[in-house]
N, C-alpha and C positions, 0 to 999 in steps of 0.2 A: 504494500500500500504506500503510496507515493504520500509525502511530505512536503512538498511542492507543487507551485502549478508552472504544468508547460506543453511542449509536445514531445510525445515520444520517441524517440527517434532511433531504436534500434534497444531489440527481447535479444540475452544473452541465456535462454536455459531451452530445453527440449521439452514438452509438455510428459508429466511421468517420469522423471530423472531425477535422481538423488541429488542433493546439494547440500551442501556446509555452508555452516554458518558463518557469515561474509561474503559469501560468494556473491559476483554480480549481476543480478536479473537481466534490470533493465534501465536505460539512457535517458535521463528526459534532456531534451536541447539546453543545454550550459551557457549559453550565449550572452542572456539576459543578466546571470549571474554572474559572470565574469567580469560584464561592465558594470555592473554592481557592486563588486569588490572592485576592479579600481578605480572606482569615484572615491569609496570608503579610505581605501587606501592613500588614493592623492589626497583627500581632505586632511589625513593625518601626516602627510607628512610637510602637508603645508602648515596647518598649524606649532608642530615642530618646530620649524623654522619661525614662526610668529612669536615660540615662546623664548629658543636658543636668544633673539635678538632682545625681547623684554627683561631677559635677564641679565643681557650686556648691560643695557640703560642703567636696570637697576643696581649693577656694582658701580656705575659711575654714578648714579644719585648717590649711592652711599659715601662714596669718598667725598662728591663735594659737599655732601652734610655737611661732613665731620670740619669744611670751615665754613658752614652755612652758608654756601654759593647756593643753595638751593633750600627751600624753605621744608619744614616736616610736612607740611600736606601734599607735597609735592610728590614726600618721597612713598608716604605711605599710600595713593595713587598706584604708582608703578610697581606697588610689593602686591598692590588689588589686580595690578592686569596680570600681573605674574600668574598668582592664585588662582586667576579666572580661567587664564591659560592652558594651565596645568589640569583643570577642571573637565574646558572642552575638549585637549585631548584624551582623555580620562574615556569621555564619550564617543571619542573617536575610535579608538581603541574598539569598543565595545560593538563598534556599527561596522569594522570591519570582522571581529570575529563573527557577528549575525552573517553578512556577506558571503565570508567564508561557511558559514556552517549549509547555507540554501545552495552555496555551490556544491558542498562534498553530496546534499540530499537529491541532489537531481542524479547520483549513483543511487540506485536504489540496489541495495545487499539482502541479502537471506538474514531475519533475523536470529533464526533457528535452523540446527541442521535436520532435514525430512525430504521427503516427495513431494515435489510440486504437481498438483493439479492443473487443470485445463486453463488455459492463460483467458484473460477474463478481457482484454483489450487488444488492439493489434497497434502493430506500429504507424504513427502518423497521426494518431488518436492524440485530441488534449486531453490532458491528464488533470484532477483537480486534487486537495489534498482532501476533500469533503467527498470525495466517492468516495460512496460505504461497499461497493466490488472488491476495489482493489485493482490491481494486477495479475494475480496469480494467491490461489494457496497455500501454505506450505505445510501438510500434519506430518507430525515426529511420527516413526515406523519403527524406528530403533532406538530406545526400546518403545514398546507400545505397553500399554496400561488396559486392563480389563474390568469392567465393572460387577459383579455380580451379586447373588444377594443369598444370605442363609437365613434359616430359622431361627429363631430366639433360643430354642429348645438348644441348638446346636455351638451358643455363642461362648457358654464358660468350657468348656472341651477347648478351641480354638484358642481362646485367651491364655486361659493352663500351659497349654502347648508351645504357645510363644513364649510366658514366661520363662519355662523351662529353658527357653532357648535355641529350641526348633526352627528350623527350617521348612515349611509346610510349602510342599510342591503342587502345585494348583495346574490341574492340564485342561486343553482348552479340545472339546470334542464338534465337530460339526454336528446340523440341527438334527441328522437322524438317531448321534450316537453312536455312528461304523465306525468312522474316520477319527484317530486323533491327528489335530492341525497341530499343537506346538505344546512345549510344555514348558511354564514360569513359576514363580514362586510368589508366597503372599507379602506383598508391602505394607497393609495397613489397614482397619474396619472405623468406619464411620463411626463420631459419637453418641449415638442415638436410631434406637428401631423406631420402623415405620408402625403407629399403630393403626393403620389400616390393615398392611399384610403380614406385623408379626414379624417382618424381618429385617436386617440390617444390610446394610451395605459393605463389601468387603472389594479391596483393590486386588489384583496382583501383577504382577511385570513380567513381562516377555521381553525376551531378546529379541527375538523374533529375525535374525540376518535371512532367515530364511523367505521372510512376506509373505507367508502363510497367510496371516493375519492384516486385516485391511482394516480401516477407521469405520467407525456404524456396522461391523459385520456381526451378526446374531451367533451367539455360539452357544453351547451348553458346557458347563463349568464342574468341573471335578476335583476335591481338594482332598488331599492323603493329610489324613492328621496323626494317624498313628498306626502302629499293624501289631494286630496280634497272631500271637504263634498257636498253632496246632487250634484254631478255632473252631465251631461247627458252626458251618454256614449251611441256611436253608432258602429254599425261594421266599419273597417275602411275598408272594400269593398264597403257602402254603398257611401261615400264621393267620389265626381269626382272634378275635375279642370275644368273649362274653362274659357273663355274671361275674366269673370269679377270676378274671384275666385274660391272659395269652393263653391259647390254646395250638395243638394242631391235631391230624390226625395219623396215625401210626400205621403201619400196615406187618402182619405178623408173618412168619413164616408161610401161612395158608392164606395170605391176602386178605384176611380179617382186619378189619379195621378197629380203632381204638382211640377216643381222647385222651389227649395227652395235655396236661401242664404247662407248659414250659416259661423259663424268664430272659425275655429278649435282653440282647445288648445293642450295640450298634446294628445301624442299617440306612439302606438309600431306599431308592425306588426299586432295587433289583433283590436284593438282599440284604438277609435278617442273621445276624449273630444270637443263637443258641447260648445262651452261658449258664444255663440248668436247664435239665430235663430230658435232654437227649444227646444221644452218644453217636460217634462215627462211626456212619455204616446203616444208620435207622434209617426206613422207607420213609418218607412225608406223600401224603396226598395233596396235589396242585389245582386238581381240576373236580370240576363236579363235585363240590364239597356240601356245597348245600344242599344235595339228595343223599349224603351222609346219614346214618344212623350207628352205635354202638353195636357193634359184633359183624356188621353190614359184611360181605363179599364182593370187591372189586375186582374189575380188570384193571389190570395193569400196565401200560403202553410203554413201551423203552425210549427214552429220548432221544434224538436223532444225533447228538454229540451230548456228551458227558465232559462236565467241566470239575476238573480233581484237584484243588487246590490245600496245601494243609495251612498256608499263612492266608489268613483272612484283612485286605488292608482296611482301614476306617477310613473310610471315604465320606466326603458330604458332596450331596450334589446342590448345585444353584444353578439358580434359574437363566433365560438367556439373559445375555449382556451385553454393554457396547462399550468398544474401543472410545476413550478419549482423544 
């Protein structure tokens, strides 16, 4: 965004190209500016010369005080134009550094290093410093910043964890959940939940050299807070509530079924951490549960991939987010 007004006169970046900060954009015509500084310029050094000579005067008023060839209002006069002298160039000074500053601003520089967007003017264009366009945008890419949000339920786990001094690695999944795009760490959670949706606000930082990751891209957010060893994880379809807690239902040797107890631990939307009630290797029923009955006999379907993990990670998932 231009600081000055002029005409443009020549776009130094390729639309979509990285650039560092200083680098230079774009020209606006210097012309005006440059006679502009030296008007400011010769003003000051005329005055210079105006004061160099009021100060001659005034060493010879002084010496012919001293036998009164010259009267004291005389002298104190010329000690006034000195003063005054010294003053305007003072302001002189000052109207060529402005000068100078509207000439270096018609370089228009990156102020930040990022990816430039689709240039917003073309050359030949007057430029004003009150366009709210600009020229060109520049968003940071490296690193990039993610926004996303957790449960309240989920916030002192998180806080614990950085105390401690954790590293909490936050991976960034596209909207279906196949693909992971990049993987950063958490910087930082907002002071304050939304009491609308119970949740808070939590950063974290990518590297991102890769550009996986674009500014406004919708991702779905995955944060590792902690893993436990030799866990029993179950589908979190398989877990129900009722009267007297967590439940599932068991499946026995003869495919009889059975409620079971159990006391969750951690979990996402995919999976439920077991930490009573059932042991590795016990059947859970996923499907059809609510035609469920005690002693009932199912079929049993084999899952088309079996997934055998013994470290279960503590994951929070959050919601999509957008790049800053």
């Amino acid at each position: 965004r231009s600081r000055v007004d002029g005409q443009l006169i020549s776009l130094h970046f390729q639309e979509g190209q990285q650039v560092n900060a200083g680098d230079l954009l774009a020209q606006i015509d210097p012309s005006q500016f440059k006679v502009a500084l030296a008007q400011a310029q010769g003003q000051l050094a005329k005055d210079n010369a105006t004061l160099a000579n009021a100060r001659r005067d005034l060493a010879r008023y002084q010496q012919l005080a001293k036998t009164n060839l010259v009267s004291r209002q005389e002298l104190d006069a010329q000690q006034a134009l000195v003063n005054e002298t010294q003053g305007t160039i003072k302001a002189d000074e000052a109207n060529v550094a402005s000068a100078q500053l509207q000439l270096d601003w018609s370089r228009i520089t990156a102020p930040v290093s990022g990816r430039v967007g689709l240039k917003q003017v073309d050359v030949g264009n007057q430029i004003s410093s009150s366009d709210t366009a600009g020229i060109v945008v520049i968003t940071q890419t490296h690193p990039i910043d993610l926004i996303f949000t957790l449960p309240e339920s989920d916030i002192a786990t998180v806080v614990q964890a950085q105390k401690a001094g954790k590293t909490l690695v936050v991976e960034a999944w596209d909207r279906t959940n196949s693909h992971k795009l990049s993987e950063g760490v958490l910087l930082s959670l907002d002071n304050q939940i939304d009491p609308t949706t119970g949740t808070i606000k939590i950063k974290a930082r990518f590297t991102n050299q890769d550009d996986t990751l674009f500014p406004n891209q919708f991702v779905n957010a995955r944060m590792l807070v902690d893993t436990e060893q030799n866990a029993v994880v179950v589908p979190a379809a398989a877990v129900q509530m009722g009267n007297e807690g967590h439940f599932v239902w068991v499946l026995n040797d003869e495919n009889n079924v059975s409620k079971k107890r159990v006391k969750i631990g951690i979990q996402d939307n995919r999976n439920v951490v077991i930490s009573a009630g059932l042991s590795a290797g016990d059947r859970v029923v996923t499907d059809g549960i609510d035609r469920l009955t005690e002693g009932a006999k199912v079929e049993v379907v084999e899952p088309q991939t079996t997934v055998a993990d013994e470290k279960s990670p503590s994951r929070h998932e959050g919601q999509k987010g957008a790049r800053a």
